[in-house]
C-alpha positions in Angstrom: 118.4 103.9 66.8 119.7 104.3 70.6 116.1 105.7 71.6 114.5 101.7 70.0 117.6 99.6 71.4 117.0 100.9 74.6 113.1 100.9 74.4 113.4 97.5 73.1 115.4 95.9 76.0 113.7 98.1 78.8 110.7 96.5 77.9 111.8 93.1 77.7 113.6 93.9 81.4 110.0 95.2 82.9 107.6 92.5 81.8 110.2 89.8 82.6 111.0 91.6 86.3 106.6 92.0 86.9 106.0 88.6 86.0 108.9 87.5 88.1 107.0 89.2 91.2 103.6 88.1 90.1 104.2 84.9 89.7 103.5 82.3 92.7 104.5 78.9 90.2 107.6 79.3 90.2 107.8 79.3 86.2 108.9 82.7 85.7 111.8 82.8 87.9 113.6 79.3 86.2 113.2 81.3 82.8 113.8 85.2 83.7 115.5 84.6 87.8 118.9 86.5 86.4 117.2 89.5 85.9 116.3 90.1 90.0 120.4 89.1 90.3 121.5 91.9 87.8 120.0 94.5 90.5 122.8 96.7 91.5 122.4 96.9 95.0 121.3 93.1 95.4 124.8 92.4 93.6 127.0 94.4 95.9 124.7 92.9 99.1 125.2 89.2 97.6 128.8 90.1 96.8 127.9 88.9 92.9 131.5 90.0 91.8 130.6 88.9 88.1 127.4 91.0 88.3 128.8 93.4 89.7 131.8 93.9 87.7 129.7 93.8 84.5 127.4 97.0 85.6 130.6 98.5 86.5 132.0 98.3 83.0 128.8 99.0 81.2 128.5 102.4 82.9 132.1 102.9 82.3 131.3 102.9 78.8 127.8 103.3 78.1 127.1 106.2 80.7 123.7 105.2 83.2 121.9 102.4 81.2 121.3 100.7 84.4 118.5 103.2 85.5 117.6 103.3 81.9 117.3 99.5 80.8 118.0 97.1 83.9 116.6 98.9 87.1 112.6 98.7 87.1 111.4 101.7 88.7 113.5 103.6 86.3 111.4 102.1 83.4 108.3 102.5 85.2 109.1 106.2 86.0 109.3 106.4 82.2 106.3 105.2 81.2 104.6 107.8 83.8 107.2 110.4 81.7 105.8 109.5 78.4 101.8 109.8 79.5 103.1 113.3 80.9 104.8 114.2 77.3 101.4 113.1 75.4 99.4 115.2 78.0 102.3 118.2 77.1 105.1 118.1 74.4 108.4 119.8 75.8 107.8 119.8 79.6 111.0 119.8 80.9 113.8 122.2 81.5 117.4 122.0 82.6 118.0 122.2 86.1 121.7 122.4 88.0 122.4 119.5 89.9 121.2 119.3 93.8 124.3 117.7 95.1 122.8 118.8 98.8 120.1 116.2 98.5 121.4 113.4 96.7 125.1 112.9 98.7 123.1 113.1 101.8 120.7 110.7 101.1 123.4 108.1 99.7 125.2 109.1 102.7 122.7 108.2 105.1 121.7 105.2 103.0 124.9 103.7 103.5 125.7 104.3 107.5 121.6 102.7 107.6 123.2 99.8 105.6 126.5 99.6 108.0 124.1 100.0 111.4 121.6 97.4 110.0 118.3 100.2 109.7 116.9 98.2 107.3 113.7 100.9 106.9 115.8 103.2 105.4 117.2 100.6 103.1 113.8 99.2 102.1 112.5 102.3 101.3 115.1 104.0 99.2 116.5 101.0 97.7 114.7 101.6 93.9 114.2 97.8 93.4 112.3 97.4 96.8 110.1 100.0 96.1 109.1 98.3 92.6 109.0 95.0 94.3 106.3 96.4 97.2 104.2 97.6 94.3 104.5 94.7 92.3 103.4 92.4 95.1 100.7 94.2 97.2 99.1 96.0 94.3 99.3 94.0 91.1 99.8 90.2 92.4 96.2 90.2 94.0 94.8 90.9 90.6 96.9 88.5 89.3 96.2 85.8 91.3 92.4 86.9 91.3 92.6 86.5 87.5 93.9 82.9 87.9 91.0 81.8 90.4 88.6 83.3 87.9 90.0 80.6 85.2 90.4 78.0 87.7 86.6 78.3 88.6 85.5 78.2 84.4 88.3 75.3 84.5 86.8 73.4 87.2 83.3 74.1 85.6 85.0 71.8 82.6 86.3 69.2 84.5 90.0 71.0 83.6 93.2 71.0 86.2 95.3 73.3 83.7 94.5 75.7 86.8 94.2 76.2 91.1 93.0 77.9 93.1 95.2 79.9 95.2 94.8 82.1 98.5 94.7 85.9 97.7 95.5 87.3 101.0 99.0 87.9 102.6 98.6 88.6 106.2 100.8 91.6 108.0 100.3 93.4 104.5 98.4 96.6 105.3 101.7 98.9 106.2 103.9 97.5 103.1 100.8 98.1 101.1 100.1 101.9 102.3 103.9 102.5 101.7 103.8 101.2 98.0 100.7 103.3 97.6 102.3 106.4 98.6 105.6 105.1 96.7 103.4 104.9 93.2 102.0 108.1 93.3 105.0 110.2 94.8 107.1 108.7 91.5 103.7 109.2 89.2 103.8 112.9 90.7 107.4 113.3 90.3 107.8 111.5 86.5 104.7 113.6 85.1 106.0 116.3 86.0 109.3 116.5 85.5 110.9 113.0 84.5 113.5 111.7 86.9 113.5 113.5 89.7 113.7 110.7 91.6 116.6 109.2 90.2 119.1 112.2 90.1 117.8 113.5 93.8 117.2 110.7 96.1 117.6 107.3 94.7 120.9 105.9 96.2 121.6 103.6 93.2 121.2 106.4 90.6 123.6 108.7 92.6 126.9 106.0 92.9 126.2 105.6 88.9 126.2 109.2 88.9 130.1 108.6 90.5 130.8 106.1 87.4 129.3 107.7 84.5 131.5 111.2 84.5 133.9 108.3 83.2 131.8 107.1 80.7 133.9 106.2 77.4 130.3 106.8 75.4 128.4 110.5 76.0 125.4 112.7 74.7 127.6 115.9 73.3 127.3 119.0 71.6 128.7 119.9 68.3 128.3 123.8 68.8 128.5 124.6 65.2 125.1 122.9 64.4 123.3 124.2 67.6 120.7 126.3 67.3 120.2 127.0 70.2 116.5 126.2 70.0 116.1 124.7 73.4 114.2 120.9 72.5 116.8 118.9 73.7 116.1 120.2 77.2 112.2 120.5 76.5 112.4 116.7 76.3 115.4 115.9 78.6 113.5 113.6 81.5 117.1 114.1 83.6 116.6 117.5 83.3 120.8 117.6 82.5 121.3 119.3 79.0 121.7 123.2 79.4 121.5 124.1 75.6 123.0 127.6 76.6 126.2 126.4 77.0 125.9 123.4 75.2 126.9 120.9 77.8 125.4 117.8 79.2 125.7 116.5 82.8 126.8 112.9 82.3 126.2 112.2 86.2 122.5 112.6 85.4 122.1 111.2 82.4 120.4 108.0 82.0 121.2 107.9 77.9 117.5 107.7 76.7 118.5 109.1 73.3 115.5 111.2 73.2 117.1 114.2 72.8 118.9 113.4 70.0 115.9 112.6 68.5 114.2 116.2 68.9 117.2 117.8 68.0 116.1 118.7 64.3 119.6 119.9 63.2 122.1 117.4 64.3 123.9 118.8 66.7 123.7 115.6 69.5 125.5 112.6 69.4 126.3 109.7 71.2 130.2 108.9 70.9 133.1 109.2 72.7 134.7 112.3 73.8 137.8 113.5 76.2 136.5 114.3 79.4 136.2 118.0 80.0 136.7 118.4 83.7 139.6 119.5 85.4 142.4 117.2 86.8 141.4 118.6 90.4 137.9 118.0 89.6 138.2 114.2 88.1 140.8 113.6 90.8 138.0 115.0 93.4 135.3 112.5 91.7 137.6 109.7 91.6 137.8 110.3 95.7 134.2 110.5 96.4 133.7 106.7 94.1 136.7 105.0 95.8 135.7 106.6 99.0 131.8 105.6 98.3 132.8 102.3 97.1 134.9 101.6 100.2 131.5 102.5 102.2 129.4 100.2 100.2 131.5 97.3 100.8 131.8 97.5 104.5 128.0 97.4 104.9 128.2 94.5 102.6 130.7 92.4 104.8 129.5 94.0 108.3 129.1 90.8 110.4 128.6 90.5 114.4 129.2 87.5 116.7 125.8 85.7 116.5 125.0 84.3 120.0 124.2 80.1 119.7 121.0 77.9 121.3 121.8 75.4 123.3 119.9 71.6 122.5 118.2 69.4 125.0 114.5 69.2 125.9 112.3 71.9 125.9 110.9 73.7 128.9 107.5 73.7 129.1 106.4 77.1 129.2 103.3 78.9 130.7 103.2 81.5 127.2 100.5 82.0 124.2 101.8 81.4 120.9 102.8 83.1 118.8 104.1 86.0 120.2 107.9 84.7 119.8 111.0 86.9 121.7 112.8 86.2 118.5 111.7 86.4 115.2 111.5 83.3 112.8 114.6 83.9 109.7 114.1 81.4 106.6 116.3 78.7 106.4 119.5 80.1 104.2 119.5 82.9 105.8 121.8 82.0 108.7 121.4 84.1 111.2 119.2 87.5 111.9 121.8 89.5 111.3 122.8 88.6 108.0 118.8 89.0 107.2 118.6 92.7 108.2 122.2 93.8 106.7 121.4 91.9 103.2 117.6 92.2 102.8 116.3 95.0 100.8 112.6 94.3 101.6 112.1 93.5 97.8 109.4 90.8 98.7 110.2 88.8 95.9 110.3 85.8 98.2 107.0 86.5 99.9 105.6 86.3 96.7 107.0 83.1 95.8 106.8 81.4 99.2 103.7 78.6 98.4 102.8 77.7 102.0 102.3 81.3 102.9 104.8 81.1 105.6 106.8 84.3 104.7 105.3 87.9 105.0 106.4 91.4 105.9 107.1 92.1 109.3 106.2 94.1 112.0 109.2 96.0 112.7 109.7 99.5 112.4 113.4 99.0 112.0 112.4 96.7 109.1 109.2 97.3 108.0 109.7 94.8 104.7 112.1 92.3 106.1 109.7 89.6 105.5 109.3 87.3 108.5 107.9 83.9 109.2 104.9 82.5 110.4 102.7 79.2 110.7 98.7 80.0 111.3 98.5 79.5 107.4 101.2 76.8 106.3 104.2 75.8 107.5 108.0 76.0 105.9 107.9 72.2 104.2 111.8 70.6 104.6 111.4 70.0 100.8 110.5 74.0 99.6 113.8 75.5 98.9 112.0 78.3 96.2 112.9 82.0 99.1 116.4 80.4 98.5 117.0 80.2 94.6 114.7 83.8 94.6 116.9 85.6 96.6 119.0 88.3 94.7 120.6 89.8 97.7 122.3 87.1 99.7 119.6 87.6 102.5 118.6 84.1 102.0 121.5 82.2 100.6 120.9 79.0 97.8 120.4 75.9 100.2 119.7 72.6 99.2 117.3 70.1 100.3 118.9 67.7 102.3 120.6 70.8 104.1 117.1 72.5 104.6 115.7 69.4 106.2 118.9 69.8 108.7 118.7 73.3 109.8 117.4 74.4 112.5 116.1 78.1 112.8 114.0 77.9 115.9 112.5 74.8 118.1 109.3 74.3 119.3 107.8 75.1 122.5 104.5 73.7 124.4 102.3 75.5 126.0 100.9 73.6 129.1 97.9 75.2 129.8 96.8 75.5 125.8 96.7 71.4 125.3 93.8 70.2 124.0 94.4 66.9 126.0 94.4 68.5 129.2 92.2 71.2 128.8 89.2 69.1 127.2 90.3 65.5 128.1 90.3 64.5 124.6 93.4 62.2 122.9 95.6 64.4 121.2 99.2 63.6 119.1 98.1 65.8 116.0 101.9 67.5 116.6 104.0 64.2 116.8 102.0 62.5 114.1 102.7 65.9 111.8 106.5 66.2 113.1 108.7 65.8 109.4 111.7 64.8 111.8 110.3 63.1 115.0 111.1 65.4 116.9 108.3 65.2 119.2 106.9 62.3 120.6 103.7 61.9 123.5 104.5 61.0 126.6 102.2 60.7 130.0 101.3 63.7 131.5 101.6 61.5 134.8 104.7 59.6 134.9 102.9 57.6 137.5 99.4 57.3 135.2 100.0 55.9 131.8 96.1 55.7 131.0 95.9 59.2 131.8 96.6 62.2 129.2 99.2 62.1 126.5 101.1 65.4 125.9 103.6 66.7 123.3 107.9 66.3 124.4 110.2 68.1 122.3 113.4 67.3 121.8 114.7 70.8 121.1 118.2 69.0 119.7 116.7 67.3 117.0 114.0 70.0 116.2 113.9 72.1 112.5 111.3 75.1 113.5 109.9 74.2 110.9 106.7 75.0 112.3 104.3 72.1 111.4 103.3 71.1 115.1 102.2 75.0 115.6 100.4 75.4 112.0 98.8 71.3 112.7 97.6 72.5 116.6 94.5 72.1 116.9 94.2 74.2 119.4 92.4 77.9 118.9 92.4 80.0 118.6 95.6 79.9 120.8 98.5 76.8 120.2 99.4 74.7 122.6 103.0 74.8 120.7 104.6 77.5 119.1 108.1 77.7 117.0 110.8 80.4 119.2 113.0 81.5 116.6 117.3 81.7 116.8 119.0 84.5 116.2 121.7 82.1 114.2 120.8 78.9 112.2 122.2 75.9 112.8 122.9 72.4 111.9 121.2 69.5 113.7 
């Protein structure tokens, strides 16, 4: 009964978590959105106490049903496990615990959360890594599906469907990452179950920390052992040693299949005094508090942003769009509360609809998507990275307050505009402007029938990039959006 209650809501968790990354409507995340904000490490990055709290007290008394039920890698890694087990029956084997890989790695995980290397972060975190697959690998086909309908649609005079662009730009890095991310944890679950999650995966290892307290454990009742060995044969955490009929409840992720295989009884899932020594639980009890006390500082870790100034902007002799600061979405206040809270999940670069948002170029944060204009720009009225968000990166903002912050302002490029360059009349950036920001005044103070060029007033300027995506100008802009490090309100 444990084995189909957690197959049953695993399943229900890993098509509602895929179609929330594959969809670019915005249906799936009004109907299954909570499930991205009942990620662990998205919940302690947002500071979701709620959340938080309640995967707390699950593990507390349920042991690791997180990696088992919630976390979507974990359930993928599974379903590589259970082609492996059709390919061979009783694979696995009990293995001691490698406490010299997995501390290390959480160790380092969190001092790259605290110093903002969000790399490090991106890759390890467990729901990134299903989120870079999810969106480079299966939302092409997706979306390559839907054009296919909207073409036999269209062929019928139907609208149920549209056409919709296929190609993310800055992709081919994240993409070669996920690729080797899928078949390292294909590799790894074949063969031997979850590796992964007791020996590298951050998440998984401050569980571990939670569930030696777990009220609920897999344990032995020695007088029905045989001693015949299937319970390890088919334990994917590789934590059962049947020899001395014990179970390490750090690595367990409660599966319940080896109380299935056990043919004589002697598993169950019930509560039971913990075995350890005082010095030892009082040891464990250190390292969570101690681990806990890390987690929270990277969490809260803030640093002075430095502020823009308003005014006109200076005309500048520079090609867009090479920008000195990088273009943050509107929520996300500042680029330093970007790289300490984003996880590089790319959930909102696959439900941004103007193509704005895409992985960056980074090496310091390789998935920390980033914005650009050359194929849309970020409309005042979009507010869908926002309500996506599960890790505070991009904090809920609402439309009115969208259409008043100002990430970056815009910048012209003298030598670019089409008005001086060919002698043509111009204006496609102040027409296009959602808050007048720019209006055309003569080149030549002194000559008002003579060229009309773009003046911002940097002030009252969004960065929201419509004069740079509008610019007629190629295959170089004559204006460009320069991002600021902090948002703020104009």
């Amino acid at each position: 009964m444990l084995k189909k209650i957690r197959i049953s809501l695993a399943t229900v968790m890993f098509i509602g978590l895929t179609w929330l990354f594959l969809d670019f409507t915005g249906t799936a995340h009004h109907l299954v959105g909570f499930m991205a904000k009942a990620q662990f490490l998205e919940a302690v990055l947002a500071l979701n106490v709620a959340i938080i709290a309640l995967l707390v007290i699950a593990t507390l008394v349920f042991g690791r049903i997180y990696c088992s039920v919630i976390c979507p890698l974990g359930i993928m890694q599974d379903i590589f496990g259970k082609l492996g087990k059709k390919a061979k029956k009783n694979r696995y084997s009990y293995s001691p615990e490698k406490k010299w890989l997995r501390y290390p790695v959480l160790i380092v995980f969190i001092v790259a959360l605290v110093a903002g290397v969000g790399t490090i972060v991106q890759l390890l975190a467990p729901y990134s890594a299903f989120g870079r697959i999810a969106t480079t690998l299966l939302q092409p086909l997706w979306k390559m599906g839907n054009n296919v309908l909207a073409s036999i649609a269209e062929h019928y005079d139907s609208y149920a469907f549209y056409h919709v662009e296929t190609a993310v730009p800055n992709i081919a890095i994240v993409t070669t990452i996920a690729i080797l991310t899928l078949i390292l944890l294909a590799i790894l679950a074949w063969r031997n179950g979850r590796t992964y999650c007791n020996t590298i995966c951050p998440v998984g290892t401050f569980l571990s920390l939670l569930s030696r307290f777990s009220l609920l454990k897999i344990h032995f009742d020695a007088d029905k052992c045989r001693n015949c060995s299937l319970c390890s044969k088919n334990c994917k955490a590789a934590c059962i040693d049947y020899k001395t009929h014990t179970v390490d409840a750090s690595r367990c992720v409660v599966c319940g299949d080896c109380i299935e295989s056990c043919k004589f009884g002697a598993l169950k899932y019930s509560a039971k005094a913990p075995s350890e020594s005082v010095e030892a639980a009082s040891s464990s009890r250190r390292s969570f508090l101690l681990t806990s006390a890390l987690l929270t500082t990277a969490a809260l870790a803030q640093k002075k942003d430095k502020m823009m100034d308003g005014g006109l902007a200076e005309i500048q002799d520079k090609i867009a769009p090479e920008r000195q600061t990088p273009l943050t979405p509107p929520g996300s206040l500042s680029a330093k509360n970007m790289a300490q809270h984003c996880t590089g999940c790319m959930l909102c670069v696959s439900e941004c609809p103007n193509q704005v948002l895409r992985p960056g170029s980074n090496w310091l944060n390789i998935a920390q998507p980033t914005m650009s204009y050359e194929l849309g720009y970020c409309r005042p009225e979009c507010t869908r990275c926002s309500k996506v968000c599960p890790a505070g990166a991009i904090k809920p903002i609402r439309h009115e307050d969208k259409a008043s912050t100002q990430i970056g302002h815009a910048v012209w490029i003298k030598k670019n505009c089409i008005p001086l360059t060919d002698g043509v009349e111009c204006g496609n950036c102040a027409r296009h402007c959602p808050v007048g920001a720019i209006e055309m005044v003569p080149n030549n103070p002194d000559d008002e029938e003579g060229a009309y060029v773009p003046a911002v007033n940097e002030a009252r300027c969004i960065g929201c990039g419509a004069c740079e995506n509008l610019c007629p100008a190629r295959p170089f802009t004559a204006i460009y959006v320069e991002g600021h490090e902090v948002h703020k309100e104009v």
